[in-house]
N, C-alpha and C positions, 0 to 999 in steps of 0.2 A: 583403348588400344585400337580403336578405331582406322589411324594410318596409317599401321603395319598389321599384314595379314601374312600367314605362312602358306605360302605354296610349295609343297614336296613336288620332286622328278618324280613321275611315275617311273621312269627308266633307271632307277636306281636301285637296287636290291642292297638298302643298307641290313638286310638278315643275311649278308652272305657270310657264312658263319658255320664251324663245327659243332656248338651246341647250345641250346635256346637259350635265351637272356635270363629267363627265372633262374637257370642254374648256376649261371655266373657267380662267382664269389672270390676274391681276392685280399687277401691279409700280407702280405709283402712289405717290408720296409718302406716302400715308397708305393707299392701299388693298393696298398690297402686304404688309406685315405683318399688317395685321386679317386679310387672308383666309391667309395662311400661318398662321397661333394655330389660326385654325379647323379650316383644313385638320388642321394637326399634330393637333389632337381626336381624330380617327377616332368623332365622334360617329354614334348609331345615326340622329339625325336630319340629314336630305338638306340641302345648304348652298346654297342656293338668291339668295341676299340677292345685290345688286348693289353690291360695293362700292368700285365708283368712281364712288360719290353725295359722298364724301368727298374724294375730289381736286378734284373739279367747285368744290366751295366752295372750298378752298385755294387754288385757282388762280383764283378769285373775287378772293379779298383781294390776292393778288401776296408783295409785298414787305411788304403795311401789312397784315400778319395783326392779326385781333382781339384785345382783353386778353383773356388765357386759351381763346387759339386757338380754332380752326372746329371743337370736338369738346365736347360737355358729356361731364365725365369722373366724374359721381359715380351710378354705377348706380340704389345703392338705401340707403334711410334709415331707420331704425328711432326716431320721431320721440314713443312715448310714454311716455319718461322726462323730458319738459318737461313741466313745472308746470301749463302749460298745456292739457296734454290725456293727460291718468295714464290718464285711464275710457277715452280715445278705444278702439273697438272695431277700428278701422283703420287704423293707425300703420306699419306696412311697407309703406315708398311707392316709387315710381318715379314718373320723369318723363322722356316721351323726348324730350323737348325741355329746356333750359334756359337762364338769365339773360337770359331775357324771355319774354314772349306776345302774339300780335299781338292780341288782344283787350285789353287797353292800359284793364280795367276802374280806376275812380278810386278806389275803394275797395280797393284787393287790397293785403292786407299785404307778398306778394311782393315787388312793385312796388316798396312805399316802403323792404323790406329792401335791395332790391339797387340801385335808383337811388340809394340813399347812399352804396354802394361804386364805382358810377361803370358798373356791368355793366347794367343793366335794357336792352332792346333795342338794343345796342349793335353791329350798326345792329337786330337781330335775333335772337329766338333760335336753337339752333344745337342740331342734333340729339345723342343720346346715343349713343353707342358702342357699334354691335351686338355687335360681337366679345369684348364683356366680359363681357356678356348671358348671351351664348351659352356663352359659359368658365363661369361660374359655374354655372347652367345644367347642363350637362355636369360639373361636378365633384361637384355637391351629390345628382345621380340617374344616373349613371355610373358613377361610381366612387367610391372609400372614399377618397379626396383630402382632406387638412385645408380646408377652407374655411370664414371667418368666418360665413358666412349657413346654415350647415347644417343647425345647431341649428332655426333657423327656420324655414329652408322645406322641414324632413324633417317636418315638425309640416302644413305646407299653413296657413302662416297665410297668411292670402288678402291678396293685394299690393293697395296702394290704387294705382289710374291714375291721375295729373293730382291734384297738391297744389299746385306752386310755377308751375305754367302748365296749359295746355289741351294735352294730346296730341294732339288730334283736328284740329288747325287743318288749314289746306286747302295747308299748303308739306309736306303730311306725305303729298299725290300728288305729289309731287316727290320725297321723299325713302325714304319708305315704313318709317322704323324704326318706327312703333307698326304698323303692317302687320305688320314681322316679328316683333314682341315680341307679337304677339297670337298669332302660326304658333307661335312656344317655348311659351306658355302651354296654349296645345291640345296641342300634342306632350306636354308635360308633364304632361298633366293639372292644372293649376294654377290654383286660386280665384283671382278678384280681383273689384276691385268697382270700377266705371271712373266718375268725375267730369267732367264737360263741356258745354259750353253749342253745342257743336260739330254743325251735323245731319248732317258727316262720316262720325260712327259706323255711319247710316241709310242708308250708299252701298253697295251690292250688294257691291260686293269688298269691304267690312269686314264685313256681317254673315256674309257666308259664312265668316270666320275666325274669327266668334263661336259659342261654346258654350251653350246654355243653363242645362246642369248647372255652369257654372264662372261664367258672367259673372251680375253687380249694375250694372245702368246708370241712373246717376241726372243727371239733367240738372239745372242751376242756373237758376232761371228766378225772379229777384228779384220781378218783378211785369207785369204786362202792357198798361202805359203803354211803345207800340213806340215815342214822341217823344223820351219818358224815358230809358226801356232805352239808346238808341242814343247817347244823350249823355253816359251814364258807364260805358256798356260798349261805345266806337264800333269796335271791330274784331270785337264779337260779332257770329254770327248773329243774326237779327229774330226777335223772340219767337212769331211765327207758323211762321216755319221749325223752329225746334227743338219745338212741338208736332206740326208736320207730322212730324216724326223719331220725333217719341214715338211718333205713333200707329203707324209703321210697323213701329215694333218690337215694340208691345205686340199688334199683328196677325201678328206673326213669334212671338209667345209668349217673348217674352223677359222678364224680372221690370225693371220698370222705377220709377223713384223720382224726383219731382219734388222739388227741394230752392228751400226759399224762405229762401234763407240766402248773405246777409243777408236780412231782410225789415226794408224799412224802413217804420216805424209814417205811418199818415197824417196825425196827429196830435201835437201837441207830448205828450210825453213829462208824466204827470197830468189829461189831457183828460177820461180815463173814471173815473179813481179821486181822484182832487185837486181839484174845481170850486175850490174856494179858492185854491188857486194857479195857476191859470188866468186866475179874476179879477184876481189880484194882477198877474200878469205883464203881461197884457191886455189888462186893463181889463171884458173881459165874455167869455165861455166863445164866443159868433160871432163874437168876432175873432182867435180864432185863426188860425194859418196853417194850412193843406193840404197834404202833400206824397204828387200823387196816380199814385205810380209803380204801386204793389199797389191791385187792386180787388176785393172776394170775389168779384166776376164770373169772375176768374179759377180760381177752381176748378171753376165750369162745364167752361173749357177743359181744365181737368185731367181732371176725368169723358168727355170727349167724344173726349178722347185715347185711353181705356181704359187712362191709368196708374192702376193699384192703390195706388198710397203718396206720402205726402205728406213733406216731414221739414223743419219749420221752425226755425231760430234769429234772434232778435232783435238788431239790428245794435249792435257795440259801433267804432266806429273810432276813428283817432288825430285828435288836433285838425289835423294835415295833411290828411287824407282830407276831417273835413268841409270844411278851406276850397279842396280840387280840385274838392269834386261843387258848392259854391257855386257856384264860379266858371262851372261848366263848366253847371249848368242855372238859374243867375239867380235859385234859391231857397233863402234864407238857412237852410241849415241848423242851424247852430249854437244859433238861438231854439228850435231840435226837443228840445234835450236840456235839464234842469232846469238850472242851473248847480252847485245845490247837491249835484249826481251828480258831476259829471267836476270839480268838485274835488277830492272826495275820492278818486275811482279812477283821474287822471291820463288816463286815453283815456277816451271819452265813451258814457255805455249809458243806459237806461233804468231807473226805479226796478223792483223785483222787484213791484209793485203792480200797474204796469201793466204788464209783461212777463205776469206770470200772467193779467189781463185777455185779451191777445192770445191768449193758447196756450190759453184755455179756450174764446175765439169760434172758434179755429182746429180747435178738438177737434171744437166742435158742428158746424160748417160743412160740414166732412170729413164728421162722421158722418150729416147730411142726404143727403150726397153717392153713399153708400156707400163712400167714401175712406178706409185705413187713417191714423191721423197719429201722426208721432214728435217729439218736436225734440232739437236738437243744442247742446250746451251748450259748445263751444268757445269762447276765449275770453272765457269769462264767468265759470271760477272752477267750483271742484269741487261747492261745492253747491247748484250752478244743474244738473249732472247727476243729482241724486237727488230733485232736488225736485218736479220736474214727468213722473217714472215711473208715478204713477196715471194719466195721460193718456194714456201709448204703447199704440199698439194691439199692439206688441209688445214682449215685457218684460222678452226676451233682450237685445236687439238693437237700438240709438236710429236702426241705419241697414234697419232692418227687413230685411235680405239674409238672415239665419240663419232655415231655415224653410219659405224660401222659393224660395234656391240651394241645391240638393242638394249639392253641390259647397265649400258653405260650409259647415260645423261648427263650425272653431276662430274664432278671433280674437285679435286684439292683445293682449287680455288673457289670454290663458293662456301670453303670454310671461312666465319669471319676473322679479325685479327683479335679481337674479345678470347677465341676457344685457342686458336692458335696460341698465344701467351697460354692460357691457363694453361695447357698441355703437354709447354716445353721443355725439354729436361732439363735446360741455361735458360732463365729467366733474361739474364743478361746479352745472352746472342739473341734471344727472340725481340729485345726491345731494340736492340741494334737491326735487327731486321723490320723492324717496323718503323723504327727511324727514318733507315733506306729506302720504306714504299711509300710510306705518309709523310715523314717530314717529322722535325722535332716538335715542329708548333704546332701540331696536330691535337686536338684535346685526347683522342684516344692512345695515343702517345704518352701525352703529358700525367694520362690518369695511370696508365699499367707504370710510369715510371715513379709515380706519387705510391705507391701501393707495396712497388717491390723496393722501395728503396733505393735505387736505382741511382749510382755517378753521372750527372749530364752527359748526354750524348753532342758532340760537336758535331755540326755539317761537314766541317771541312777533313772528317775521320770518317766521315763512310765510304 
């Protein structure tokens, strides 16, 4: 074990604690096995966690336990062999929370994933599983133990926080597993890059578990209409609170990134690049509608925060989504997108005319500002990634962290497409996505598709 070594924070007081660890003992329905796994560890790091935060729920529910119990049970995801996000630089995710988020935004793809299956806050979401954390954890820098994630995080690809909800929510002083997944990441010495609209992060007991050489904190801050904000993001914090956070962390020297992603245009969709169909649609270029959530004013607040980096994507949603945010702010979305777009592409975006419009005002704006700008090409199609790279102020890196977190070097992409497949929860969208990056004639192609079984993939279907 020669090429991973544990270096603890000395700045970390994982004893902070009511009473010493030899006394600890827990026999609870649920708390009594998690803390026996760990105990049985003999990890080098102090076990500190309270785990009868997990009975406490259990005995919440009673008898009418939730669909798929008081425990979110799927650690971690290695999410860039979908088609979807091949380039993504930060695809090994976690979420210590899961199948919902009290921030209950109208647009989130989560949402309309898992309210199909019947799970989306059902009543609520439900913390992740320390004790699995912690096992993996402990096998992958411990010991020489087979474990699936080895490969991975013997390499330090930096874990993305908060994809399918918000870690940070405010039931997580209740509960504290991203408290303690933040203690494993310092013990470990372990890159990540944390996603959140939560000013939670900016509470004295989380920064002190935060590293600077290891953490990327990027906040989602759509626009800063706080009327707006609150009526399709009504369980987020107020867009003045999460710059208040910003600033505190960027006065703590932390690398911090405001993400306008989605950004929704103010503008129907050809306003800046189409006057002709503007008219058409119209009738005259002033009677368009306004949709005035984003203001450039808001990059002031960004400057004034002292966030260094910008990272914008242009909103693509499902014709559900537009008709929740109608409904929910009394502005007809749907007249925002051409029609002759979201027929052809099934969910609804913007032409690539005015999509570059935006990203080049966004470039200059920024750079008035002294603001570094990237943007993120998620689902928008692979080369909507390559196309708008003369623009990033950094050219490693769409989510600007490399460079900038010491701590961060690798990334998602220097997983090969070998682990990528073995990892993927669709064996089928992962060969499709490697389809899409190699080619069918590819032998590494030819051999995951020999292996899983796998229906020819056509060219002319990616």
């Amino acid at each position: 074990m020669d090429h991973l070594q544990l270096v603890t924070n000395e700045n970390l007081n994982l004893q902070n604690h009511t009473f010493a660890e030899d006394e600890r003992s827990f026999d609870g329905v649920l708390s009594g096995d998690m803390w026996r796994k760990v105990k049985a560890l003999n990890s080098k790091m102090p076990d500190t966690f309270d785990w009868s935060v997990y009975d406490r729920l259990y005995e919440k529910f009673g008898d009418e336990q939730p669909n798929g119990g008081v425990i979110f049970k799927s650690p971690f995801r290695m999410a860039n062999s979908h088609t979807s996000c091949t380039q993504c630089h930060y695809t090994f995710e976690i979420d210590t929370y899961g199948r919902g988020c009290i921030h209950n935004c109208s647009y989130c793809y989560a949402k309309a994933m898992l309210s199909s299956h019947g799970y989306w806050n059902r009543p609520h979401p439900f913390p992740i599983d320390v004790s699995e954390i912690r096992k993996i954890f402990y096998q992958v820098f411990e010991t020489d133990k087979p474990n699936k994630w080895r490969n991975i995080m013997g390499q330090k690809i930096p874990l993305r926080i908060g994809s399918m909800s918000d870690s940070f929510m405010k039931m997580d002083t209740k509960y504290s597993v991203t408290k303690e997944l933040l203690k494993i990441l310092s013990f470990y010495d372990y890159p990540h890059i944390i996603f959140t609209r939560s000013e939670l992060i900016a509470d004295d007991s989380y920064m002190k578990l935060l590293r600077k050489d290891l953490s990327s904190i990027q906040f989602s801050i759509s626009g800063n209409n706080e009327r707006l904000t609150k009526l399709i993001e009504p369980g987020a914090p107020s867009v003045t609170k999460r710059f208040s956070a910003l600033k505190k962390l960027n006065e703590a020297g932390f690398w911090t990134t405001v993400r306008v992603n989605p950004f929704f245009p103010m503008f129907p969709d050809g306003y800046f690049t189409n006057p002709d169909r503007m008219i058409e649609r119209f009738g005259s270029i002033d009677n368009a509608p306004k949709f005035e959530l984003f203001d450039w004013s808001m990059l002031d607040q960004v400057k004034e925060s002292g966030t260094p980096s910008l990272l914008v994507g242009v909103v693509r949603l499902s014709t559900n989504a537009v008709a929740a945010m109608t409904r929910e702010t009394g502005v007809d979305l749907k007249v925002f997108f051409d029609p002759a777009e979201y027929k052809k592409n099934g969910d609804v975006r913007y032409s690539d005319r005015e999509i570059a419009h935006y990203y080049w005002k966004f470039k200059s704006e920024s750079a008035k500002r002294g603001i570094r700008f990237n943007t993120c090409y998620i689902g928008m199609g692979k080369p909507d990634f390559f196309k708008y790279q003369n623009l990033w102020s950094n050219k490693t890196d769409c989510c600007d962290a490399k460079g900038n977190v010491t701590g961060i070097v690798k990334s998602s992409q220097d997983v090969d497409w070998d682990e990528r497949v073995r990892l993927a929860t669709s064996k089928q969208e992962a060969l499709k996505g490697l389809a899409l990056e190699l080619g069918t004639s590819h032998p590494t192609y030819l051999n995951h598709a020999a292996r899983y079984s796998a229906k020819p993939i056509l060219e002319e279907n990616l």
